[in-house]
Residue frames as qw, qx, qy, qz and C-alpha x, y, z in Angstrom:
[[0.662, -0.644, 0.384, 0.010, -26.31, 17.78, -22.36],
 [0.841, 0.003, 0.304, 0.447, -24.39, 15.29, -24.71],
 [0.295, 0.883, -0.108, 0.349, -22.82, 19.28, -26.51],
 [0.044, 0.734, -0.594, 0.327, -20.63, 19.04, -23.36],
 [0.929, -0.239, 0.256, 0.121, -19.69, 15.31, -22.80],
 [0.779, 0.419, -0.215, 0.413, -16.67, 15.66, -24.86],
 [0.162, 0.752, -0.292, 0.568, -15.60, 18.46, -22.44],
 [0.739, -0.467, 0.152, -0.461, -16.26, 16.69, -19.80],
 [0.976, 0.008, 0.114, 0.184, -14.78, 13.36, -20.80],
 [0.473, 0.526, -0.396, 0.585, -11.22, 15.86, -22.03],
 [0.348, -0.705, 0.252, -0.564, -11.63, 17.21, -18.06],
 [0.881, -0.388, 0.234, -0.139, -11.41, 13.49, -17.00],
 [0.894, 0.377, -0.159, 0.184, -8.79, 12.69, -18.81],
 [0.002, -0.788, 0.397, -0.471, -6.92, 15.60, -17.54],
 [0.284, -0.623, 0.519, -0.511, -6.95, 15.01, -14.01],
 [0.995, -0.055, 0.076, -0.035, -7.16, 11.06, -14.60],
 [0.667, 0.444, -0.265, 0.536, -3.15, 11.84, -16.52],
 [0.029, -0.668, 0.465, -0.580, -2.32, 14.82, -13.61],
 [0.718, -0.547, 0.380, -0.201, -3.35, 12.34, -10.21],
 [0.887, 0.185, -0.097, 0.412, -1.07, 9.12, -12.46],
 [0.603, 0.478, -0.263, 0.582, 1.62, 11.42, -12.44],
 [0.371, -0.577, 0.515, -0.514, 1.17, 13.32, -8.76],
 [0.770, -0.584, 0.247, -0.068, 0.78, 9.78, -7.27],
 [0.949, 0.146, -0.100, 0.261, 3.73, 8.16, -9.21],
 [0.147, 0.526, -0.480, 0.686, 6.14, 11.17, -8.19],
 [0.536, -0.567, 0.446, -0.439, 4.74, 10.66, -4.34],
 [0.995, 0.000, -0.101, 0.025, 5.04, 6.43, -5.18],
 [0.761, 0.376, -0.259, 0.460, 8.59, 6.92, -6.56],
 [0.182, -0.765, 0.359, -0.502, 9.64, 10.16, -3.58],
 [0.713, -0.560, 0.166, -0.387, 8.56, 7.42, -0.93],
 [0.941, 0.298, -0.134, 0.086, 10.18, 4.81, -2.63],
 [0.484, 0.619, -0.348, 0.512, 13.66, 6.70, -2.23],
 [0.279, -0.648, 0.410, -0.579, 13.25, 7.30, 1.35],
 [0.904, -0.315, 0.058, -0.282, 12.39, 3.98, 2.07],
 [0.917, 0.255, -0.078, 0.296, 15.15, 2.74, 0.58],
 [0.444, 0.517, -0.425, 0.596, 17.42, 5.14, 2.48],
 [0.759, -0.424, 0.130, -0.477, 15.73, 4.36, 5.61],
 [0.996, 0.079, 0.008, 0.034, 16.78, 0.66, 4.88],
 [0.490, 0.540, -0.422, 0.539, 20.54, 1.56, 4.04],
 [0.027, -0.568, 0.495, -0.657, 20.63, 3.39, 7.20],
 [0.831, -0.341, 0.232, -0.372, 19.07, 0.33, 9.23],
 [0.948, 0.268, -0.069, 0.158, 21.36, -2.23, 7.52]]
């Protein structure tokens, strides 16, 4: 079993680096709407 912990541990890395970046693009999307949301309430 420890022959594929490295692959394992590159597989988490992956999709630890792809969800950072899918939630910081859905953080930063919301982010913009909110903030034209706000404009248009002000």
């Amino acid at each position: 079993m420890k022959e594929s912990s490295p692959l394992v541990y590159n597989w988490g890395a992956f999709w630890l680096i792809a969800t950072n970046l899918i939630m910081g693009y859905i953080v930063t999307f919301y982010t913009n709407e909110f903030a034209k949301i706000r404009v248009y309430i002000i």
